[in-house]
C-alpha positions as CSV (number, residue, x, y, z in Angstrom):
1,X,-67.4,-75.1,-74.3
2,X,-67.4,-78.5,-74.7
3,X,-65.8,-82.0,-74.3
4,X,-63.1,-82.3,-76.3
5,X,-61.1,-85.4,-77.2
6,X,-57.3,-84.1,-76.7
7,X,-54.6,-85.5,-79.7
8,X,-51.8,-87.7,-78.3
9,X,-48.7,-86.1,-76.3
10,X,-46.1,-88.5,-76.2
11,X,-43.2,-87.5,-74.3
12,X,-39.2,-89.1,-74.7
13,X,-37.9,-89.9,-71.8
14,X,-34.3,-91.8,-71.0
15,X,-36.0,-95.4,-69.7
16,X,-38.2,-97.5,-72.2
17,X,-41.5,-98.1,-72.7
18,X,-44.7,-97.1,-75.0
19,X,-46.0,-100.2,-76.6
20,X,-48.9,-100.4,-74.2
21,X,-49.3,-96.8,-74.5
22,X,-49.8,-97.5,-78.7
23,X,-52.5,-100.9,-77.8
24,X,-54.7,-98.7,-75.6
25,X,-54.3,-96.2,-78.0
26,X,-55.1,-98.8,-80.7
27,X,-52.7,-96.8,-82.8
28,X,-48.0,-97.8,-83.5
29,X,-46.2,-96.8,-80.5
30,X,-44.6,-93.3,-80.5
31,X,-41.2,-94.9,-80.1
32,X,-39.3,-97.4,-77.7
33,X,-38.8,-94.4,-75.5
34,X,-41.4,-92.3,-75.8
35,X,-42.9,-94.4,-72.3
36,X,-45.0,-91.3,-71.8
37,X,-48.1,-89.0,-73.1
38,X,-49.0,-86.2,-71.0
39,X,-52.8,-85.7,-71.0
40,X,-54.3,-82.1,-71.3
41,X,-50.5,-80.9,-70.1
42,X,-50.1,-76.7,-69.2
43,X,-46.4,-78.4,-68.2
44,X,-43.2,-78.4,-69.6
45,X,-40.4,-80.7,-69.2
46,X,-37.9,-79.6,-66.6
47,X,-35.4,-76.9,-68.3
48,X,-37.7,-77.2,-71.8
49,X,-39.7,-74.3,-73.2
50,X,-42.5,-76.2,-75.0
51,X,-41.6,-80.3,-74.7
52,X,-44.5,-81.4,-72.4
53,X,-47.4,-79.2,-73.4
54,X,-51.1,-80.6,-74.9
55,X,-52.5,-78.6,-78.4
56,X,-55.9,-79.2,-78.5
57,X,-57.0,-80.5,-82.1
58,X,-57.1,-77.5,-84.4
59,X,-53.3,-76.8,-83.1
60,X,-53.5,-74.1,-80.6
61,X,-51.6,-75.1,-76.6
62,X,-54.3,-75.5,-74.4
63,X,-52.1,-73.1,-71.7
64,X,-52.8,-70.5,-74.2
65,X,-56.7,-71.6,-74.4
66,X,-57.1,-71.4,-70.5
67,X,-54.8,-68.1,-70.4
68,X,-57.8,-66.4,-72.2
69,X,-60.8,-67.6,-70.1
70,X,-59.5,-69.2,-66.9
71,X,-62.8,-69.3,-65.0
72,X,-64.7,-70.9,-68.4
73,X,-61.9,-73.8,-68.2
74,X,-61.1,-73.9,-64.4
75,X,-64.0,-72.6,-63.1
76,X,-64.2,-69.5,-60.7
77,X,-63.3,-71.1,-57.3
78,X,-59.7,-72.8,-58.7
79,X,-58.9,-69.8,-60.9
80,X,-59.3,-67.9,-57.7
81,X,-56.8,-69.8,-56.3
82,X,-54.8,-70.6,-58.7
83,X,-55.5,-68.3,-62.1
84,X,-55.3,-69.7,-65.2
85,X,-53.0,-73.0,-64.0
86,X,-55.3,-76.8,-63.6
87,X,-52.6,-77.6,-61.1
88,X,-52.7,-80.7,-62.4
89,X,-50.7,-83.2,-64.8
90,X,-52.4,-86.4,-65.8
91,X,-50.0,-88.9,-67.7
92,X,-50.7,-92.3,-69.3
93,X,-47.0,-94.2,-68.6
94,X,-45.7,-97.4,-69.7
95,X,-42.5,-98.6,-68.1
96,X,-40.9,-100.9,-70.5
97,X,-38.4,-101.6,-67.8
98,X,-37.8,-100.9,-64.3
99,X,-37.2,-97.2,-62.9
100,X,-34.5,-95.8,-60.4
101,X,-35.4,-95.3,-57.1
102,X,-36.1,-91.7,-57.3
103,X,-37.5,-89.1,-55.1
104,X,-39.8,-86.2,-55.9
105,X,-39.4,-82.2,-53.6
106,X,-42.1,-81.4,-51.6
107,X,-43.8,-77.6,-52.5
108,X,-41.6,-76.3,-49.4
109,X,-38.4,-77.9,-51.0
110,X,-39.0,-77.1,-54.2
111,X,-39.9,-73.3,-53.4
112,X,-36.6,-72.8,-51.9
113,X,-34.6,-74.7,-53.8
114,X,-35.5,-74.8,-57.1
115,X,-37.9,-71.4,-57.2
116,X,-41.0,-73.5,-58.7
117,X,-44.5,-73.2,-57.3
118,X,-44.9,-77.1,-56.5
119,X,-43.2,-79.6,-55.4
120,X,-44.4,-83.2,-57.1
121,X,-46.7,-85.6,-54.9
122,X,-48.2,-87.9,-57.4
123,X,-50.6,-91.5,-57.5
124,X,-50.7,-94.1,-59.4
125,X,-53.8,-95.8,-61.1
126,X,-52.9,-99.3,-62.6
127,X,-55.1,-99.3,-65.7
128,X,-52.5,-102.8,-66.9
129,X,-49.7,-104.9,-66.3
130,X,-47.6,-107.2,-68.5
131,X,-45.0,-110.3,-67.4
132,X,-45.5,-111.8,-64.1
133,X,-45.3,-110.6,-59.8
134,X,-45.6,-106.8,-61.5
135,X,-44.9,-104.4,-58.5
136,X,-44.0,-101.3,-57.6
137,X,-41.7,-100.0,-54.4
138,X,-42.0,-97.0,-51.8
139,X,-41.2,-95.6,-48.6
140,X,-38.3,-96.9,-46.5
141,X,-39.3,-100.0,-44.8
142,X,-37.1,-99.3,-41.5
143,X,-35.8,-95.7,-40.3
144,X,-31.9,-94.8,-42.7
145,X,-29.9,-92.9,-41.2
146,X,-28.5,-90.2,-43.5
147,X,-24.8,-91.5,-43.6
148,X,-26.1,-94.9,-44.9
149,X,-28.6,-93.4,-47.5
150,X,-25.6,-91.1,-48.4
151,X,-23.5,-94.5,-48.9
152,X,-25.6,-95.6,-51.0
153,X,-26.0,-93.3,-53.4
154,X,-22.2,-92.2,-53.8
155,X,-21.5,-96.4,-54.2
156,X,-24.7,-96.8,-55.9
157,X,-25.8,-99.1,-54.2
158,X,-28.5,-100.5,-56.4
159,X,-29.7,-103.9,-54.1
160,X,-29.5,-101.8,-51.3
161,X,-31.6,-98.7,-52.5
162,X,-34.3,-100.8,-54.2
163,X,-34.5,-103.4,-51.2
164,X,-34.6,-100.5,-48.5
165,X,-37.8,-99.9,-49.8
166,X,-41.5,-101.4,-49.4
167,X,-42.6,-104.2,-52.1
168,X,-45.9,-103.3,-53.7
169,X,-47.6,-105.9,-56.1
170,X,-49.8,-104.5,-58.0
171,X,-52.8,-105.1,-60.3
172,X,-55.3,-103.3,-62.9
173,X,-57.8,-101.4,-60.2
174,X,-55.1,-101.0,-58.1
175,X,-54.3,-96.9,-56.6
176,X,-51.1,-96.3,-55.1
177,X,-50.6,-92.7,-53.5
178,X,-47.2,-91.1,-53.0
179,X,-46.4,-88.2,-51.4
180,X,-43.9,-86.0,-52.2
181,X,-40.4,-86.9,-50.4
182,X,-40.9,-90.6,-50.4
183,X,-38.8,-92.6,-52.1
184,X,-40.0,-95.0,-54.8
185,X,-39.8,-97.1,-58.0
186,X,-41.9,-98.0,-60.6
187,X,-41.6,-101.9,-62.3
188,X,-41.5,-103.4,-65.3
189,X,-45.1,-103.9,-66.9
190,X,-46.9,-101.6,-65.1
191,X,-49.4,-99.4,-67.4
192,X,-50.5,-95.9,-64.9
193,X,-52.5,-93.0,-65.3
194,X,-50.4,-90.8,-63.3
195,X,-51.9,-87.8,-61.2
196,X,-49.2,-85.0,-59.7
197,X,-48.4,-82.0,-59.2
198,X,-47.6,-79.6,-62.5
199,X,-43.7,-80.1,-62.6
200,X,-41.2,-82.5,-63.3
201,X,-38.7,-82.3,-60.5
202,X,-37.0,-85.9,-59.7
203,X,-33.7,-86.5,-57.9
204,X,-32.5,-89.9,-59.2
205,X,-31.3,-91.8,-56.0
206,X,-30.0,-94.2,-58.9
207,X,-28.7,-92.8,-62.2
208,X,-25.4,-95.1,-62.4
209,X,-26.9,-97.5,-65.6
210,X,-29.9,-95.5,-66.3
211,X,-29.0,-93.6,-68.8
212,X,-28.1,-90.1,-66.9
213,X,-25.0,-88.3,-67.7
214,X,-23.8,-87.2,-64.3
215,X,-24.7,-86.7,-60.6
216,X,-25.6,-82.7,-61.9
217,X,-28.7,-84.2,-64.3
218,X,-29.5,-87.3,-61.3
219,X,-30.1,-84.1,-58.3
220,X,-31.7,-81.2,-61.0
221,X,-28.5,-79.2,-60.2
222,X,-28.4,-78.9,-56.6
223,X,-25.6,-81.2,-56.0
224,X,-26.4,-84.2,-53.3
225,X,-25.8,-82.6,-50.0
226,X,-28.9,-80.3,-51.0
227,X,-30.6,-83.2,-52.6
228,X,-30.8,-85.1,-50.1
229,X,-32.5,-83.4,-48.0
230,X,-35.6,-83.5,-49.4
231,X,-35.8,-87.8,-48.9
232,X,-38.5,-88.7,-46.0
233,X,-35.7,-91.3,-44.0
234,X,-38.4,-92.5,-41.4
235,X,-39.8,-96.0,-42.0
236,X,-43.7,-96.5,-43.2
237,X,-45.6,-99.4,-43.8
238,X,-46.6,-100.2,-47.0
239,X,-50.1,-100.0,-46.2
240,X,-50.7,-96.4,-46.0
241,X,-49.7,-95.9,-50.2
242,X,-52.9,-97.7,-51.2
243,X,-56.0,-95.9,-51.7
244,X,-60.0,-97.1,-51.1
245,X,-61.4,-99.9,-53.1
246,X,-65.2,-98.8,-53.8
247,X,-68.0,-99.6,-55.8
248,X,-70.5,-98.0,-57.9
249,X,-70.6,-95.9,-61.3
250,X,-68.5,-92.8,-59.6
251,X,-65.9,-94.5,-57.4
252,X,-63.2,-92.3,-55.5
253,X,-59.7,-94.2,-56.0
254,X,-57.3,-92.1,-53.3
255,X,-56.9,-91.2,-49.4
256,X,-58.7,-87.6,-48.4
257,X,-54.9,-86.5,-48.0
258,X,-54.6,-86.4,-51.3
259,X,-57.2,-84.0,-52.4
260,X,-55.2,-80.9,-51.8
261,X,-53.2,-82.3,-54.4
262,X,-55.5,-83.7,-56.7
263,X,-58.4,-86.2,-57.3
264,X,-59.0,-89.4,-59.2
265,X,-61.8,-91.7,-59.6
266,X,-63.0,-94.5,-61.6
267,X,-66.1,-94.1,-63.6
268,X,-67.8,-97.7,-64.3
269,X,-70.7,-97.2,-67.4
270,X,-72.9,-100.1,-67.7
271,X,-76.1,-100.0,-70.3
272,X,-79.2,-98.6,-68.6
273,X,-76.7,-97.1,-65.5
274,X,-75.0,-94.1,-66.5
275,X,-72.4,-92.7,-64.6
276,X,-72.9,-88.5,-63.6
277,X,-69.9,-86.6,-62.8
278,X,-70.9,-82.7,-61.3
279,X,-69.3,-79.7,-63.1
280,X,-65.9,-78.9,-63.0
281,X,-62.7,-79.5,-65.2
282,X,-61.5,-82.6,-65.4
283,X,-59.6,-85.0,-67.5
284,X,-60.9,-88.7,-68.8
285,X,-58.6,-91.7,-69.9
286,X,-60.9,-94.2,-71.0
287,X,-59.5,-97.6,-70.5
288,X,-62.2,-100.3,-71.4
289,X,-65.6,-100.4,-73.3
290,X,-67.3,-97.7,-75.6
291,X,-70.0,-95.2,-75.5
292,X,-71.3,-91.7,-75.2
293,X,-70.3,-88.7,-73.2
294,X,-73.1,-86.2,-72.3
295,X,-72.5,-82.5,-71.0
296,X,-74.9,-79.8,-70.5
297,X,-72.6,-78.1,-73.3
298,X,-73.4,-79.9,-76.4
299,X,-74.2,-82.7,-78.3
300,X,-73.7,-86.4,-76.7
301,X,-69.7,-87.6,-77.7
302,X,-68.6,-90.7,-78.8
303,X,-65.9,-92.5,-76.8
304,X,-64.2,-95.3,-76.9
305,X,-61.2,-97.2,-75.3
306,X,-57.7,-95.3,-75.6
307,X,-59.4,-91.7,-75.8
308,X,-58.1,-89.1,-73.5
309,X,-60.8,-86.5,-73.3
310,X,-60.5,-82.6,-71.6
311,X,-63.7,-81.6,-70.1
312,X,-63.9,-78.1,-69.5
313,X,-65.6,-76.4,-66.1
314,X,-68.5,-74.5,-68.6
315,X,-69.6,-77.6,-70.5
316,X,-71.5,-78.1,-67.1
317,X,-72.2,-81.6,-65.6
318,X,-71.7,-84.8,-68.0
319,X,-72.6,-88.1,-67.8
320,X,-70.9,-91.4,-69.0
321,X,-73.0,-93.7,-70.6
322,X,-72.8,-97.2,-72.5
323,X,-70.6,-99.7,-71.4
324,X,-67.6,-98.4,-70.6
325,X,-64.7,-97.5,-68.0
326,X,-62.8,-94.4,-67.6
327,X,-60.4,-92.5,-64.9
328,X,-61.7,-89.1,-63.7
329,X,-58.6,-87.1,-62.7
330,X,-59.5,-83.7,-61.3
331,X,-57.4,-80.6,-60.0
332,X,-57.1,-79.9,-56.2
333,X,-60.0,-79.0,-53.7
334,X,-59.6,-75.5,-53.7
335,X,-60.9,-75.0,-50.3
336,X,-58.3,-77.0,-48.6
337,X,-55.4,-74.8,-50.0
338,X,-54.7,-71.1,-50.3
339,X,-52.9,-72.0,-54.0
340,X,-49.6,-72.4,-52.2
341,X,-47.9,-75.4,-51.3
């Protein structure tokens, strides 16, 4: 096996966005809402059968690749935890406009609820921004009592929901991580490579103007008094949804909470200073620069900015070399979970 530079994914979705997707890409944008590609995706769309998974270049899905040799994609530790699933979904997103304050399950949540394996924690890496004060919002910034947030929603409430919640500006380099039950939004401009869990479970605090058809599509079919339930009311400070700024060719971008969940860092090329990454799958959205990617499983790679490239657990390690930049986004630690949420 070998690196292998994965064909786009883009994925429609009811806000609008993509353009920046297209200019990293250095190829037209998909469509005005097409504001998402999902990167080396085993996931589907929630209620789809195939809308959300990756082919690898001659055609095939690469969930049917890594159902036929789990331990030669995932290696043998994560397949033993989790078989032939990356527990992972890597997006490049472009939000053309603002999002709804949303909310994602936790894996308890979602278990019960909904019957999937995970619930949807997620980060954000800010690769680019476009307009001016770009930001995003999360976590409650003083305690809501569930009759107020309840309010809200059934007036919705829309200055109320998005001011409730903790102004973030943001800018490229920046990590943001957000566990699953807090509630957030994502603003206009902002270009992310997206790390979270494999699903696509949101309840839509806001779906009044948004393009939802009714309160059944905004709360996945639970109805609100369910919904609910799954929002984290307490207040946070804002503080504790950025990750580590650090240096070096191999820099780690999020908290240690989050590596149950997944991993992400920034890889930073520079001629005569490679960057070496150890063995294991992971997936590479290369955002600036050009140059060659090296594995023990074949010959060197050419990269450039825009490619999104799958590298497999048995091409071995692989180094990063020219000038260039990328973001590493890797599945969970499989020592810090049983392969349950």
């Amino acid at each position: 096996m070998k690196p292998i530079v994965l064909p786009p994914n883009g994925i429609p979705r009811l806000y609008l966005g993509g353009k920046a997707i297209g200019e990293l890409r250095g190829m037209p944008p998909a469509g005005e809402r097409v504001p998402e590609d999902w990167v080396g995706s085993t996931t589907t769309v929630f209620g789809g059968d195939t809308l959300g998974l990756s082919a690898l270049p001659g055609g095939d899905l690469l969930r049917d690749a890594i159902a036929t040799d789990p331990i030669g994609w995932l290696g043998p530790d994560h397949a033993a935890h989790f078989g032939a699933d990356p527990a992972l979904l890597v997006k490049l997103l472009d939000a053309g406009e603002r999002l709804p304050v949303h909310v994602h399950p936790d894996g308890r949540f979602a278990q019960a609820a909904l019957g999937t394996r995970y619930g949807k924690t997620e980060a954000w890496i800010v690769i680019g921004t476009s307009g001016d004060d770009v930001s995003v919002a999360a976590g409650f910034r003083e305690d809501v009592d569930p009759a107020t947030l309840e309010r809200w929603v059934a007036e919705q409430d829309h200055d109320a929901l998005l001011g409730a919640l903790n102004p973030l500006p943001v800018q490229p380099g920046d990590a943001i991580f957000i566990p699953a039950g807090t509630p957030h939004a994502i603003g206009r401009g902002s270009l992310i490579v997206e790390l979270q869990e494999p699903t696509d479970l949101s309840i839509l605090l806001e779906w009044d103007g948004f393009g939802i058809e009714d309160e059944d599509e905004a709360t996945l079919g639970l109805g609100w008094d369910a919904a609910l339930e799954c929002v984290e009311l307490g207040a946070c400070d804002a503080g504790v949804f950025r990750g580590p700024r650090t240096d070096g060719p191999v820099a780690s971008l999020l908290p240690p909470a989050a590596d149950r969940f997944f991993r992400a860092d920034r890889i930073t090329a520079r001629p005569g200073v490679p960057a070496a990454l150890p063995q294991g799958f992971s997936i590479l959205v290369f955002t600036e620069g050009a140059g060659t990617l090296s594995s023990d499983g074949g010959e060197p790679l050419e990269v450039r900015r825009g490619d999104t490239v799958l590298v497999p657990h048995a091409a071995g390690a692989y180094r990063v070399e020219g000038d260039a930049e990328a973001i590493s986004s890797r599945p969970p630690e499989p020592s810090l979970n049983g392969g349950k949420r």
